[in-house]
N, C-alpha and C positions, 0 to 999 in steps of 0.2 A: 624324680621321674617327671618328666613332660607328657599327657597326651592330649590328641589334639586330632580333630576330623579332618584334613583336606581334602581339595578337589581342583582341579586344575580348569581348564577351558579346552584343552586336547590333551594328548598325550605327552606329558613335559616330566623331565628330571629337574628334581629340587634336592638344590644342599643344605642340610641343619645343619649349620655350624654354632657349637657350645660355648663359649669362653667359663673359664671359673678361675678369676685371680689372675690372666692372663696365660694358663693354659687350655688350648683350643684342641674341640675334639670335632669329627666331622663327619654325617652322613649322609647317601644319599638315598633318593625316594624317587621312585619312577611312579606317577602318579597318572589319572585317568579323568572321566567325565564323572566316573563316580565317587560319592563320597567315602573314605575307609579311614578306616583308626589308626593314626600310626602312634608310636612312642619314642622317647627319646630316653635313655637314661645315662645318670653319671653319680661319681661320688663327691660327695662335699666336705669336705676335707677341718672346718670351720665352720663355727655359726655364721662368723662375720664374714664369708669367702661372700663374693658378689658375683650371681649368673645372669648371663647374658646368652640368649639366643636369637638367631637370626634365621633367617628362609632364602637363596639363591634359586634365582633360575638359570639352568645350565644350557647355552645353547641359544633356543629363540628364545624372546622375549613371548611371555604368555601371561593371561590371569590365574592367580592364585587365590583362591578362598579357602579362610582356614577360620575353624568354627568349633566350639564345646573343648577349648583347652584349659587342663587344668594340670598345675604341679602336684607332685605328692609326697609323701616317704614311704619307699617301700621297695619291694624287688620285683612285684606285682601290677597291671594299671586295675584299677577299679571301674566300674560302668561311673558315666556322667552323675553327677551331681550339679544340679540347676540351684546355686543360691542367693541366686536373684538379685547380684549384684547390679 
């Protein structure tokens, strides 16, 4: 599971798109001035599977800030954990 705070600069749709191992999964996120929790989740099939995510903007081109993302395991997301990387 991905989460992850964004915030847009107006009112913009954004696409998470997942790769794992070459198959791609895709959502979208109608997003604001405010910052909200969103998540991403998928199964990993292998240790060794390799993920990839990415962020599209749909439509106009807009800023995207994205902040406090963290992977996990679980079916759940958990509050942030800052470890101070």
């Amino acid at each position: 599971m991905l989460v992850g705070i964004l915030q847009a600069q107006e009112n913009t749709t954004v696409s998470a798109k997942t790769t794992i191992d070459r198959e791609m999964a895709k959502e979208e996120f109608r997003l604001s001035a405010e910052w909200k929790k969103y998540q991403l989740s998928w199964t990993m099939k292998d240790v060794n599977d390799r993920l990839l995510v990415r962020f599209y903007p749909i439509g106009d081109v807009g800023t995207l800030w994205i902040d406090a993302v963290q992977v996990e395991v679980g079916s759940e997301a958990t509050e942030y954990e800052d470890e101070g990387w």
